[in-house]
C-alpha positions as CSV (number, residue, x, y, z in Angstrom):
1,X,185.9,133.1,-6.0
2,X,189.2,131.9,-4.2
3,X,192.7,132.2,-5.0
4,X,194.0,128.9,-4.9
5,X,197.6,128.4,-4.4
6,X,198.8,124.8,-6.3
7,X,202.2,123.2,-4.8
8,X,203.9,119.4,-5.9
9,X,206.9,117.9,-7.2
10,X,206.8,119.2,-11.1
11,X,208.1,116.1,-13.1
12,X,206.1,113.6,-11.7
13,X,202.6,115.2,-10.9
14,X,201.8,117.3,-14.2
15,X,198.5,115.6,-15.2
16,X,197.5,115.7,-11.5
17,X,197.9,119.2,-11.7
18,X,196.5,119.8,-15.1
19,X,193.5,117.9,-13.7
20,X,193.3,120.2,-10.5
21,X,193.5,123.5,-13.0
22,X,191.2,122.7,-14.8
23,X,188.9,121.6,-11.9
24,X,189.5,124.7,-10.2
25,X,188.4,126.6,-13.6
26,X,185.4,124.9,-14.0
27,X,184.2,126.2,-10.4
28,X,185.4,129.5,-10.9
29,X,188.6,129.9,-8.6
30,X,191.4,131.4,-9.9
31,X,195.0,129.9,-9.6
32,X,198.5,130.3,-8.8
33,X,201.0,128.2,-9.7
34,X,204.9,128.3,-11.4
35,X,204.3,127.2,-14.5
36,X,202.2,130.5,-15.3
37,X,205.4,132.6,-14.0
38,X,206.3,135.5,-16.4
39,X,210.3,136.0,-16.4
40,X,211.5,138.1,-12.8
41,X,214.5,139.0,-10.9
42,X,212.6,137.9,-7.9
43,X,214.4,134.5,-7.0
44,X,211.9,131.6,-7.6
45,X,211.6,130.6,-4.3
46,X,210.5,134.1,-2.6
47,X,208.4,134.2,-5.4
48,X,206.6,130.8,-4.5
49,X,206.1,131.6,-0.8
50,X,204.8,135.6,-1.6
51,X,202.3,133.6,-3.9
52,X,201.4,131.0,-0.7
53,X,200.7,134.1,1.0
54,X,199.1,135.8,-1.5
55,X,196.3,133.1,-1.5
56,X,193.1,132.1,-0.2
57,X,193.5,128.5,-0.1
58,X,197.2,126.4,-0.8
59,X,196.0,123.0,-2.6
60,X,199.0,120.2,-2.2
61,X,199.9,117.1,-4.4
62,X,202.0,114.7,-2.5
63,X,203.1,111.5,-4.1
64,X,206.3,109.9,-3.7
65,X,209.1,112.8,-4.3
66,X,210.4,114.8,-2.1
67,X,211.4,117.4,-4.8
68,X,214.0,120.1,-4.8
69,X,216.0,121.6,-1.7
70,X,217.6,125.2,-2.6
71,X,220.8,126.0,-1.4
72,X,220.8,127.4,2.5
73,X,217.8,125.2,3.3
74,X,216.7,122.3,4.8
75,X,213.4,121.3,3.1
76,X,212.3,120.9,-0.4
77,X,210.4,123.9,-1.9
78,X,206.9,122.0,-1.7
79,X,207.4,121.7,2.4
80,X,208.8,125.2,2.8
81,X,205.8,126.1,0.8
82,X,203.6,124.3,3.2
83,X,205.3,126.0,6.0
84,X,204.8,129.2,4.5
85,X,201.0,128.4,3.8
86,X,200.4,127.1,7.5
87,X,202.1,130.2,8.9
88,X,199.8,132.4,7.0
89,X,196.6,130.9,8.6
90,X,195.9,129.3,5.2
91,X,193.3,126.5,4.6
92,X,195.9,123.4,3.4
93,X,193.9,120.9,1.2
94,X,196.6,118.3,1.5
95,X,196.1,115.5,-1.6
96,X,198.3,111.9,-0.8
97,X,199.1,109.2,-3.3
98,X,197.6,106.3,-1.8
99,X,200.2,104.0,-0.6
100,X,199.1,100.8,-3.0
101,X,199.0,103.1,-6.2
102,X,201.1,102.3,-8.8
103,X,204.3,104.6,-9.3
104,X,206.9,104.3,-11.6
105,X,210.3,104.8,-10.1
């Protein structure tokens, strides 16, 4: 069983990532991901990347946000996640919305 570390844009990719949970579930890995955060004083940011680094595997839903840049940085929680994964020697299961798919705006 792996620990499976799920990254996206929220808004936009929610069924996507309902569908990868319950994927994952039905073959017995377990997941990480924020919407199953319990309240902290741990910022949520150094929260996401000790979870990437927690994990066996970091699964990523790319579509057509960019998603959220914290103050002091340069790139959107999903790449510094990303980062954080391919620093760590992580396996990156990288998921792209096919250019021709229809999006709303």
């Amino acid at each position: 069983m792996a620990q499976v570390f799920i990254s996206s844009t929220f808004q936009d990719l929610k069924d996507h990532r309902e569908a990868v949970y319950v994927a994952l579930r039905c073959l017995g890995h377990e997941y990480m991901a924020v919407e199953d955060w319990a309240a902290t004083d741990q910022p949520p940011l150094e929260r996401s990347l000790a979870d990437v680094r927690a994990s066996d595997v970091a699964v990523f839903l790319v579509a057509w946000r960019y998603g959220y840049i914290p103050a002091g940085e340069q790139y959107s929680i999903t790449e510094l996640e990303y980062r954080a994964a391919r620093g760590a020697g992580l396996p990156c299961l990288v998921f792209l919305t096919a250019e021709d798919a229809p999006w709303p705006r």
